[in-house]
C-alpha positions in Angstrom: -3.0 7.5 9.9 -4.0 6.7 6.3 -4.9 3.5 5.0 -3.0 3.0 2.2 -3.5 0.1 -0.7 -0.6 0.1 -2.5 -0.5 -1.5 -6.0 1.8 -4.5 -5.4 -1.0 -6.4 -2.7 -3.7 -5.8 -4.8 -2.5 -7.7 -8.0 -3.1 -11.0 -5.7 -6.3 -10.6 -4.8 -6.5 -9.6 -9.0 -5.3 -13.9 -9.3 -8.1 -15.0 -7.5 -11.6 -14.3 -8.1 -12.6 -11.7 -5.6 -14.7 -12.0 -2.5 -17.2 -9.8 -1.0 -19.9 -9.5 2.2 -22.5 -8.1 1.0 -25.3 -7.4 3.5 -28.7 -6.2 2.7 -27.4 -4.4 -1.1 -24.2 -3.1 1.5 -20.5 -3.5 1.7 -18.1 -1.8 3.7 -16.1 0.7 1.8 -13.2 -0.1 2.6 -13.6 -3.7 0.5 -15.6 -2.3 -2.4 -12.5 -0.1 -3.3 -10.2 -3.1 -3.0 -12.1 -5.0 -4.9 -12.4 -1.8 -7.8 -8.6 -1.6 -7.3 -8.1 -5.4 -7.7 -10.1 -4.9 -11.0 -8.5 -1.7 -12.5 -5.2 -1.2 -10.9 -6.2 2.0 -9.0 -4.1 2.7 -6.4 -6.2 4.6 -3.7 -5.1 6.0 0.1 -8.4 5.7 2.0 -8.2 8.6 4.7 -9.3 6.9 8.6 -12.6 8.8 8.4 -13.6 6.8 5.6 -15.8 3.9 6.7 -19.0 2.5 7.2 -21.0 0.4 4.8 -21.9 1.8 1.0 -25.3 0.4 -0.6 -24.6 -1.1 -4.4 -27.8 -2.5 -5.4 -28.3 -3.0 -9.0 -24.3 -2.9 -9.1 -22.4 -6.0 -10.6 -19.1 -5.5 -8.5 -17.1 -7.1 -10.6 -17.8 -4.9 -14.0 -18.4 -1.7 -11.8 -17.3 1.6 -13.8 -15.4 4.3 -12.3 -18.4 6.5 -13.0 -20.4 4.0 -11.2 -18.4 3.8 -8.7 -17.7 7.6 -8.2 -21.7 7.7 -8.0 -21.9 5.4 -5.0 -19.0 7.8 -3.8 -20.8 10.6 -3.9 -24.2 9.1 -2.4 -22.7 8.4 1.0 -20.9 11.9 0.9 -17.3 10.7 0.4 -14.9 12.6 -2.1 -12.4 11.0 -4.3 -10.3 13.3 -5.6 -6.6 12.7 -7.7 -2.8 13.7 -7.8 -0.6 11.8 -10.2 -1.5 8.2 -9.8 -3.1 7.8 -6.2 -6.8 8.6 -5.8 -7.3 10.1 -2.4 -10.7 9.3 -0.6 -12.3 11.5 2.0 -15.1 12.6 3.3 -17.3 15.1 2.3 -16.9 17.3 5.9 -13.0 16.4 5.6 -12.9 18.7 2.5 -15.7 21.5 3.6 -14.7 21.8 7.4 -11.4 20.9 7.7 -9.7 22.1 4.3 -8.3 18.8 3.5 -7.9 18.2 -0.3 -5.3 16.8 -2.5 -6.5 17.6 -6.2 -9.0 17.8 -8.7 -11.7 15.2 -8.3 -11.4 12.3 -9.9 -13.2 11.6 -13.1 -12.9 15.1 -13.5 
């Protein structure tokens, strides 16, 4: 099953100033596209492969750019790729082996 952010929950966390566990220049990647979401109002579904831990050093989360953040993306072989307003996450093997992919990638 997807893991899905919708929009609506993330505006409160955008209330509040965001929080983060970072460990060792890592954070999971789950929160650093919350957090991105939180800043930007993206709305991203996070497929259940997608996890683990994502390095951002040198990053300042909270001014992070989509082309920054499409970098770290890319560096720990996920794929984010987009179809009308959701940006779809997967990884890298999701999208070579298995044929999964939604659209054109995002930033594209």
């Amino acid at each position: 099953m997807m893991k899905i952010i919708p929009l609506s929950i993330l505006l409160g966390f955008a209330s509040n100033s965001l929080a983060y566990e970072i460990e060792d220049d890592h954070i999971a990647i789950a929160q650093l596209l919350t957090n991105y979401a939180a800043l930007n109002g993206t709305n991203f579904v996070i497929y259940p492969e997608v996890k683990g831990r994502v390095n951002v050093a040198g990053l300042e989360l909270d001014e992070i750019t989509q082309n920054q953040l499409i970098d770290v993306l890319t560096r720990h072989d996920f794929i984010a790729t987009k179809k009308d307003d959701v940006v779809y996450v997967l990884t890298r093997f999701s999208v070579e082996h298995l044929g999964k992919g939604i659209g054109p990638n995002w930033g594209n």
